[in-house]
Biopython code that builds the backbone (N, CA, C, O; Angstrom):
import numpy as np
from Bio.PDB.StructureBuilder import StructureBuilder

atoms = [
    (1, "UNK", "N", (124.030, -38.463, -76.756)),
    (1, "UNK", "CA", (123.116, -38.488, -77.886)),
    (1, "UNK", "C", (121.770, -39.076, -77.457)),
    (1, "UNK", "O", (121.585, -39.931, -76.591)),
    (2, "UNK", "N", (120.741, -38.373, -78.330)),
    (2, "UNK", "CA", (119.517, -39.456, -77.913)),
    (2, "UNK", "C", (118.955, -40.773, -78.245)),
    (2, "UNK", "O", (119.717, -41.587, -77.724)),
    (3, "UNK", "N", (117.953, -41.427, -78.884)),
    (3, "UNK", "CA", (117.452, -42.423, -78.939)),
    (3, "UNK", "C", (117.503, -42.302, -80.361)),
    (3, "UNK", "O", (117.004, -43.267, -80.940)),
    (4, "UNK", "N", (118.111, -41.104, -81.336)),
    (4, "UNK", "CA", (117.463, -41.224, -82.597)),
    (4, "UNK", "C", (119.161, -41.023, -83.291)),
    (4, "UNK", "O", (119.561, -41.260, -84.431)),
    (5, "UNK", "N", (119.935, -40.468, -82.022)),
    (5, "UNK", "CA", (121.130, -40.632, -82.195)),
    (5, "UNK", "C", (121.361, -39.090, -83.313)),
    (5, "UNK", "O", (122.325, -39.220, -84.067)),
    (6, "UNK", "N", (120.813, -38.123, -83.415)),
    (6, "UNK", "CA", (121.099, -36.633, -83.809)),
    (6, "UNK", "C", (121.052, -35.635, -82.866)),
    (6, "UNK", "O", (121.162, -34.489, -83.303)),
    (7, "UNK", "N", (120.907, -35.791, -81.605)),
    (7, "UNK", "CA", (120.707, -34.289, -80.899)),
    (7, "UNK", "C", (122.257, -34.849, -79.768)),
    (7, "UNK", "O", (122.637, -35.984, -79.482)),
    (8, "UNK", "N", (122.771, -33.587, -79.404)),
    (8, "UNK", "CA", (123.818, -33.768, -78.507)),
    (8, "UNK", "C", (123.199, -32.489, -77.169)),
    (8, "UNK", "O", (122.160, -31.878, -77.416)),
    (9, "UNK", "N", (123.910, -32.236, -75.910)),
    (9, "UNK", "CA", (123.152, -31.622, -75.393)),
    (9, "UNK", "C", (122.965, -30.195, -75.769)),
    (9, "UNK", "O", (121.949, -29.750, -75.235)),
    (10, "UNK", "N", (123.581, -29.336, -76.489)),
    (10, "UNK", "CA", (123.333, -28.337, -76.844)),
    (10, "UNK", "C", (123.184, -28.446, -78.657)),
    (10, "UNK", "O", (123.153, -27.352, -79.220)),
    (11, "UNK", "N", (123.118, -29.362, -79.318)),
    (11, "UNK", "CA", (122.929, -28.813, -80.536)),
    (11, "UNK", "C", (122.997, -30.413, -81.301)),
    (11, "UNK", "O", (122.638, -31.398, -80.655)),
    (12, "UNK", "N", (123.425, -30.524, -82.530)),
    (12, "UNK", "CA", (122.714, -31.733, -83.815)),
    (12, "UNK", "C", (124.100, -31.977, -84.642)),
    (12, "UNK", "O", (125.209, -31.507, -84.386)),
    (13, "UNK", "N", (123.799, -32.664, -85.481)),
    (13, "UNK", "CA", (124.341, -33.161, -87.183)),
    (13, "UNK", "C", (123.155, -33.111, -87.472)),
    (13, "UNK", "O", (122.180, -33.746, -87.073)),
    (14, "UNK", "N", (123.302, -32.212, -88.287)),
    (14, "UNK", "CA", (121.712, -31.836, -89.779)),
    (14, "UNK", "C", (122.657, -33.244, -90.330)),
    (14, "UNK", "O", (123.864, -33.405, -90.511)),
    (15, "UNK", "N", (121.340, -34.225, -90.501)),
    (15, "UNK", "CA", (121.719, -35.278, -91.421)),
    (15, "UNK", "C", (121.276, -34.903, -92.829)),
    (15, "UNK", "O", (120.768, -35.725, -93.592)),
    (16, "UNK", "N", (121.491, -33.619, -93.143)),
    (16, "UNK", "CA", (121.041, -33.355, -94.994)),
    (16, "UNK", "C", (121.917, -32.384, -95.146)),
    (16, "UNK", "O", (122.444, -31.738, -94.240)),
    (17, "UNK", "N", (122.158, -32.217, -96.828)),
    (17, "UNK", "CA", (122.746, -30.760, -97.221)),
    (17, "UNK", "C", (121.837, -29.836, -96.859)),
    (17, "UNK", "O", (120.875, -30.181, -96.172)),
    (18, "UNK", "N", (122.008, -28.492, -97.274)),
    (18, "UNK", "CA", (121.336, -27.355, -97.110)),
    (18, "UNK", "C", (120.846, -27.529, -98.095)),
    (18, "UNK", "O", (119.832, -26.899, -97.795)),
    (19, "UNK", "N", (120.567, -27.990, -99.514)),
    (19, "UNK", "CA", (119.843, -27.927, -101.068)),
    (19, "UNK", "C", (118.825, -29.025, -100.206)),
    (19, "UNK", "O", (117.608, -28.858, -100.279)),
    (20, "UNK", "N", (119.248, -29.865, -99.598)),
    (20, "UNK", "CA", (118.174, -30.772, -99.280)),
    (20, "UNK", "C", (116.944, -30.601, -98.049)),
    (20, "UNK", "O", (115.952, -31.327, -97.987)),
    (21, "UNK", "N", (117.312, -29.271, -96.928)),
    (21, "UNK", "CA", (117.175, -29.000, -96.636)),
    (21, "UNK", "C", (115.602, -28.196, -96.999)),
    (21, "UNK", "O", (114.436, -28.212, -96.603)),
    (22, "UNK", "N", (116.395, -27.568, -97.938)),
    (22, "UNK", "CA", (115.382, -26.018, -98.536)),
    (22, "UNK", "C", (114.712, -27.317, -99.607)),
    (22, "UNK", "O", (114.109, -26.642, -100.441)),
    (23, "UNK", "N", (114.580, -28.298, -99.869)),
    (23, "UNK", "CA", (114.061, -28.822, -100.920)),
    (23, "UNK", "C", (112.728, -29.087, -99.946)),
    (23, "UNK", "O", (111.620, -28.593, -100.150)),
    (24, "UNK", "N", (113.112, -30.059, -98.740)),
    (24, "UNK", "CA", (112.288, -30.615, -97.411)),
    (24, "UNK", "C", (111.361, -29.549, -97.369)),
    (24, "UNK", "O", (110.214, -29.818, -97.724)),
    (25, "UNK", "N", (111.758, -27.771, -96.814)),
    (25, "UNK", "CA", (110.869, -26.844, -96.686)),
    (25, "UNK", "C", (109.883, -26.221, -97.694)),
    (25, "UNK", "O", (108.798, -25.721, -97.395)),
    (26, "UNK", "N", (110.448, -26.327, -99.015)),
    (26, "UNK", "CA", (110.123, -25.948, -100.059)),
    (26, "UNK", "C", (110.551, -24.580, -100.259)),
    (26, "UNK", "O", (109.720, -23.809, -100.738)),
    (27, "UNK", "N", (111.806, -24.109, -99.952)),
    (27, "UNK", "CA", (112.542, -22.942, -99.784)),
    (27, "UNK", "C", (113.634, -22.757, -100.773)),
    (27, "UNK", "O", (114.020, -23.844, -101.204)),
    (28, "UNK", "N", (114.322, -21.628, -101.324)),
    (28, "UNK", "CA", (115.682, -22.032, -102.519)),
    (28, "UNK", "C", (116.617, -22.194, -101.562)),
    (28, "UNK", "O", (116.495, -21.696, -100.443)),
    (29, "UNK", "N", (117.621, -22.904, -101.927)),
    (29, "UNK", "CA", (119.087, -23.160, -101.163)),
    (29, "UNK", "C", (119.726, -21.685, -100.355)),
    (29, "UNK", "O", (120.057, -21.590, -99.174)),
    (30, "UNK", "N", (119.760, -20.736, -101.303)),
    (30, "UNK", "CA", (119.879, -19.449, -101.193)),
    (30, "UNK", "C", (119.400, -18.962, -99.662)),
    (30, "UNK", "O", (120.141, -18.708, -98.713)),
    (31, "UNK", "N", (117.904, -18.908, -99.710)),
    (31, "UNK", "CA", (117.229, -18.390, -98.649)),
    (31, "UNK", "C", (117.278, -19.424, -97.195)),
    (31, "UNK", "O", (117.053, -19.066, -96.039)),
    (32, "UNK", "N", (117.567, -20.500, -97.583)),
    (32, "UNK", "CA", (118.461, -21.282, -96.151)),
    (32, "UNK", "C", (119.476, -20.944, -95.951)),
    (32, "UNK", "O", (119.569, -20.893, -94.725)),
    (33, "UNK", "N", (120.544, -20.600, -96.472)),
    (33, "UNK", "CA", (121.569, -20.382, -96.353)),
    (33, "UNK", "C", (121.631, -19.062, -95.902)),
    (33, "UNK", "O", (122.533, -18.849, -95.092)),
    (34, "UNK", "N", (120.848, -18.023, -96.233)),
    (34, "UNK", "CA", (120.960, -16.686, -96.074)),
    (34, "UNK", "C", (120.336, -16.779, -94.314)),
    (34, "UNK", "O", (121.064, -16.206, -93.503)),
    (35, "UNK", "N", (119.143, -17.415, -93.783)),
    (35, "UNK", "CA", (118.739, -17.678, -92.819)),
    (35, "UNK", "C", (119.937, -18.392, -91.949)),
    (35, "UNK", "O", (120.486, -17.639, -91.144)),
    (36, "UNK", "N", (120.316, -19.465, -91.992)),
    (36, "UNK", "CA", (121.410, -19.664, -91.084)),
    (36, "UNK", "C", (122.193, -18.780, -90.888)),
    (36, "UNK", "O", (122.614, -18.605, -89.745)),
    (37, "UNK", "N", (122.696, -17.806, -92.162)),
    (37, "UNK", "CA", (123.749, -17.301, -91.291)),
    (37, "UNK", "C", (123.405, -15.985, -91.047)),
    (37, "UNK", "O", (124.343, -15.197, -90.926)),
    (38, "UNK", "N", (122.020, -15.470, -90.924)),
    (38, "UNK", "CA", (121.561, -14.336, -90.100)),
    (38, "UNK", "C", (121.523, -14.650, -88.160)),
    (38, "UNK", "O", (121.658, -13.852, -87.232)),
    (39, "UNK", "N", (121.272, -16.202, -88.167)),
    (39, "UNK", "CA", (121.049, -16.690, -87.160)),
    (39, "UNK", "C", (122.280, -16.743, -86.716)),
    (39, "UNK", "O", (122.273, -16.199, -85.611)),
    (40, "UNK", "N", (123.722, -17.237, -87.079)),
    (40, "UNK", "CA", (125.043, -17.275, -87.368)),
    (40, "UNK", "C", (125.785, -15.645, -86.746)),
    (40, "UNK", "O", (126.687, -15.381, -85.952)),
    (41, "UNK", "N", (125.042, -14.995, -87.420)),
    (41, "UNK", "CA", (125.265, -13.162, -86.839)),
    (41, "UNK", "C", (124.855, -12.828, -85.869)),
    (41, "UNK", "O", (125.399, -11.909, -85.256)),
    (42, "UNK", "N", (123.627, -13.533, -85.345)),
    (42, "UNK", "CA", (122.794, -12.745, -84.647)),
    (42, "UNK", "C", (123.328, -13.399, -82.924)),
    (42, "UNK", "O", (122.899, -13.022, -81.833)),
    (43, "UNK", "N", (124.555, -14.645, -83.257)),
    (43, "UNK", "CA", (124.269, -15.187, -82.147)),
    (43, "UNK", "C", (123.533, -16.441, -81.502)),
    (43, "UNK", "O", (123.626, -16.939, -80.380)),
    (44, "UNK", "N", (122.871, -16.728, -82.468)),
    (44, "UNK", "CA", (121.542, -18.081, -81.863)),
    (44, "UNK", "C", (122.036, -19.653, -82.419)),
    (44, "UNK", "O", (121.507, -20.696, -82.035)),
    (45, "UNK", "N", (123.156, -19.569, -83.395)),
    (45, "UNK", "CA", (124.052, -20.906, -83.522)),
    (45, "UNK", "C", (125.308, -20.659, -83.993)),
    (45, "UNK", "O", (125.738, -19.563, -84.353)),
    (46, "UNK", "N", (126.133, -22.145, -83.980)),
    (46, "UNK", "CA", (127.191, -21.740, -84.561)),
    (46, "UNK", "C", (127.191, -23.062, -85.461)),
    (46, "UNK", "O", (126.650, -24.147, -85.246)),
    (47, "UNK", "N", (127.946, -22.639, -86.503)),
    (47, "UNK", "CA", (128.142, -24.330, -87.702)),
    (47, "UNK", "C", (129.436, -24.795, -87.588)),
    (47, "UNK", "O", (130.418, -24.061, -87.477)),
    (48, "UNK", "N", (129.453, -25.874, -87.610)),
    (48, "UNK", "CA", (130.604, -26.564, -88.322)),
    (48, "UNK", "C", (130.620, -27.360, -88.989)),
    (48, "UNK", "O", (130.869, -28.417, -88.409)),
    (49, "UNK", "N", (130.360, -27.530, -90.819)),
    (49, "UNK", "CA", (130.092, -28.479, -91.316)),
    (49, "UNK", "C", (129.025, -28.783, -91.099)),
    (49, "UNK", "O", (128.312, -27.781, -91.137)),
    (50, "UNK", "N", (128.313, -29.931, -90.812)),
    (50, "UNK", "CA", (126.730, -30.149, -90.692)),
    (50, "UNK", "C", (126.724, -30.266, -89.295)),
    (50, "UNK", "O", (125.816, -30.960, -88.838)),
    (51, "UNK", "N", (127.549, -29.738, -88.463)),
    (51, "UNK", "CA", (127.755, -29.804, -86.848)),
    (51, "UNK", "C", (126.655, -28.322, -86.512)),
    (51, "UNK", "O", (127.095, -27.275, -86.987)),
    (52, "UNK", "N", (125.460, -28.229, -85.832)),
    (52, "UNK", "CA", (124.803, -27.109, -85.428)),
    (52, "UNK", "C", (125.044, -27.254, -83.847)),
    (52, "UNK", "O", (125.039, -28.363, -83.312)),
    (53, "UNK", "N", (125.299, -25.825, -82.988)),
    (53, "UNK", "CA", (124.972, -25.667, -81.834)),
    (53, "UNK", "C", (124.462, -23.816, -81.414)),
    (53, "UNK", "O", (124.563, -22.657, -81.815)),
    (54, "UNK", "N", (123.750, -24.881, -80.070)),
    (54, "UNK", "CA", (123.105, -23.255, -79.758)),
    (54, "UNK", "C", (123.313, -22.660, -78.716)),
    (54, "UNK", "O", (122.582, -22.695, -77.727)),
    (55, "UNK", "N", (124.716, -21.823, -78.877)),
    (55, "UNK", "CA", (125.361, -20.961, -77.817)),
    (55, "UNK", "C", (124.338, -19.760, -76.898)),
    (55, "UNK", "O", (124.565, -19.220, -75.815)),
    (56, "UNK", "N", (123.389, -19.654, -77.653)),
    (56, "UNK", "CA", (122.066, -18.519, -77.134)),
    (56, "UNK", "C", (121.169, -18.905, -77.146)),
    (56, "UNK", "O", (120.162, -18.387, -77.629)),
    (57, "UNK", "N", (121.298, -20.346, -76.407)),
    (57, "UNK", "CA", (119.933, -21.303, -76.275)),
    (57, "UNK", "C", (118.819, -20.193, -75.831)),
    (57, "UNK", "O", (117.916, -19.931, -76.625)),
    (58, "UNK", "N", (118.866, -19.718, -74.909)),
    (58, "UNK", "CA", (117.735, -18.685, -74.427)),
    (58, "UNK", "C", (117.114, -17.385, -75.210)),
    (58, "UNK", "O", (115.975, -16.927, -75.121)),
    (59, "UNK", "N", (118.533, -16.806, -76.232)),
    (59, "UNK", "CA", (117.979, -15.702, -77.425)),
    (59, "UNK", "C", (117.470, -17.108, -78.360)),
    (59, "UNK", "O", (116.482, -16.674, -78.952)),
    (60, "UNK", "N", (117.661, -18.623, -78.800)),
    (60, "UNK", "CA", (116.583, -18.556, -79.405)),
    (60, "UNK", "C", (115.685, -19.539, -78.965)),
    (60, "UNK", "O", (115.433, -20.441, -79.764)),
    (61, "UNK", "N", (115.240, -19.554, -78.047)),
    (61, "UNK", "CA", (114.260, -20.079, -77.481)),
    (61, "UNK", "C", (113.080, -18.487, -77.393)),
    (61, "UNK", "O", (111.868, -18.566, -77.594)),
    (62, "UNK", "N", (113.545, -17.658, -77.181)),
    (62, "UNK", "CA", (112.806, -16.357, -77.451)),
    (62, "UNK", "C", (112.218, -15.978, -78.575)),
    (62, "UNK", "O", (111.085, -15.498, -78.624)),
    (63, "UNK", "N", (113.088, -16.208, -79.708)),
    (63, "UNK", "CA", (113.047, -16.026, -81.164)),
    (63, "UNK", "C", (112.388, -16.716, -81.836)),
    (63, "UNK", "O", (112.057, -16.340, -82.960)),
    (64, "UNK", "N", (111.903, -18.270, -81.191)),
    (64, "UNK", "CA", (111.278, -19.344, -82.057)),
    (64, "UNK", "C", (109.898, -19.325, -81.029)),
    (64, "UNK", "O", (109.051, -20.182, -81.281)),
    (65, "UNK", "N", (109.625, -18.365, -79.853)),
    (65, "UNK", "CA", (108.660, -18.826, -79.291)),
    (65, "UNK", "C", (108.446, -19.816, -78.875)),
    (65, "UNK", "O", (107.458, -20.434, -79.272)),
    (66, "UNK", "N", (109.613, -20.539, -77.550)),
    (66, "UNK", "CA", (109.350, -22.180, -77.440)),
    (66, "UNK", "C", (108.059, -21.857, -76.422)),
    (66, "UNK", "O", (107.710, -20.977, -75.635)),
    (67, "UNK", "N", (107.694, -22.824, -76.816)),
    (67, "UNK", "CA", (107.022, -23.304, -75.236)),
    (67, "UNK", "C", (107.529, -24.269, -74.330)),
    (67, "UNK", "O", (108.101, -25.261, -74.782)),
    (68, "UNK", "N", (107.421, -24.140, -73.352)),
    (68, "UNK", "CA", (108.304, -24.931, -72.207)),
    (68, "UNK", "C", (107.420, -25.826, -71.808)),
    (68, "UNK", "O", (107.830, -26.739, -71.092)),
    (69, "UNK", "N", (105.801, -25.765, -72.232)),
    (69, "UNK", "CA", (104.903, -26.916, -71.667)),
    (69, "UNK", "C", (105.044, -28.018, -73.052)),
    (69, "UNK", "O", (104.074, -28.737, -73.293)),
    (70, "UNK", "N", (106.027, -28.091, -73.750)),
    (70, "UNK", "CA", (105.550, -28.928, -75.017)),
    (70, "UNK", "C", (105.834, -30.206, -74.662)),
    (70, "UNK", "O", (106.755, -30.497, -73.899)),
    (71, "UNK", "N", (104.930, -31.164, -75.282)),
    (71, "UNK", "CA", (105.477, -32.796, -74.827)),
    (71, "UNK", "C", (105.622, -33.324, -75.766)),
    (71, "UNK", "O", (104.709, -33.301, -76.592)),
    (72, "UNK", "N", (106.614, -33.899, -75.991)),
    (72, "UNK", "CA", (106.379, -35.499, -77.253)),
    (72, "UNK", "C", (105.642, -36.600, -76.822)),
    (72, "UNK", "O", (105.272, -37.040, -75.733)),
    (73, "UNK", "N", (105.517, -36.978, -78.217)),
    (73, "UNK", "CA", (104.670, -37.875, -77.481)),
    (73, "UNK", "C", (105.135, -39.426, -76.699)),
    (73, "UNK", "O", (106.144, -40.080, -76.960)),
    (74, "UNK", "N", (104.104, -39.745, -75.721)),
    (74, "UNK", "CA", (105.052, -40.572, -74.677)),
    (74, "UNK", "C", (105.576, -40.251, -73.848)),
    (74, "UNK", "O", (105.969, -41.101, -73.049)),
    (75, "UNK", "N", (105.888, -38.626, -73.586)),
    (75, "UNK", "CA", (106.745, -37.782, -72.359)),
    (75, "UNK", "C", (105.823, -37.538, -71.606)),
    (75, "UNK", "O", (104.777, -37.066, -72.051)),
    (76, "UNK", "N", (106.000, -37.813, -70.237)),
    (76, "UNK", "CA", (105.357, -37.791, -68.834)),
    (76, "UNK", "C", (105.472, -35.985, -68.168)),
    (76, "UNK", "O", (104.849, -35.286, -67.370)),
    (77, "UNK", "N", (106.961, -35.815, -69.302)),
    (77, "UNK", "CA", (106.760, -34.293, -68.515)),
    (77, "UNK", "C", (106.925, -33.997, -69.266)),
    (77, "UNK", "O", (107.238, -34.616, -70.283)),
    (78, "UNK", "N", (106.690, -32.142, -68.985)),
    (78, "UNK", "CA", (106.699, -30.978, -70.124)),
    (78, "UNK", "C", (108.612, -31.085, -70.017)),
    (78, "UNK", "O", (109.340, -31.477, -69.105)),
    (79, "UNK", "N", (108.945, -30.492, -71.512)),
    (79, "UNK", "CA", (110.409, -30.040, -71.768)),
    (79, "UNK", "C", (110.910, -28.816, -70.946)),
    (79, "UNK", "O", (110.684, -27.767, -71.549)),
    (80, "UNK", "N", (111.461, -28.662, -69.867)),
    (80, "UNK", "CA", (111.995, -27.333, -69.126)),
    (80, "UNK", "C", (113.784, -27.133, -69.175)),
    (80, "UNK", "O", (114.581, -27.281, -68.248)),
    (81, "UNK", "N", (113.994, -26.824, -70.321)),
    (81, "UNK", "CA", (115.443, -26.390, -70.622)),
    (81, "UNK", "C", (116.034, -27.465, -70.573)),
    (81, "UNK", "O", (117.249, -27.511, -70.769)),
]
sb = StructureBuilder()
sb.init_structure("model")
sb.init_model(0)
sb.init_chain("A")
sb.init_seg("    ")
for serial, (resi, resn, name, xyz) in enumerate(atoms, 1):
    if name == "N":
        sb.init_residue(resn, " ", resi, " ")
    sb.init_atom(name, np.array(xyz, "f"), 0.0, 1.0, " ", f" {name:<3s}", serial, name[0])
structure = sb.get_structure()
């Protein structure tokens, strides 16, 4: 886990419901839910409970447009997989 204690090496605990979720984005529950599990179909996570992981780290690192030069802040290096 990391420093914030939610990321594991391939994936999270969403510390919220999905209503709380789509509330955060300003989205209906509905259309989160319908989005996860297109993502769910498509391959790019899997759920368990509020357990997320990303078996097609690379389909969605494609899909979200990462950039591989991104830094947080305080990071000495860029993020490379």
């Amino acid at each position: 886990m990391d420093a914030i204690g939610l990321t594991q090496e391939h994936g999270y605990e969403l510390p919220m419901t999905q209503e709380e979720l789509a509330d955060v984005l300003d989205l209906t529950a509905v259309h989160v839910d319908r989005m996860l599990k297109a993502h769910e179909v498509g391959g790019l996570i899997t759920r368990t409970r509020r357990n997320m992981s990303f078996p097609g780290w690379e389909k969605m690192r494609e899909a979200c447009y990462f950039d591989q030069c991104f830094r947080y802040p305080g990071q000495q290096e860029p993020f490379l997989s």
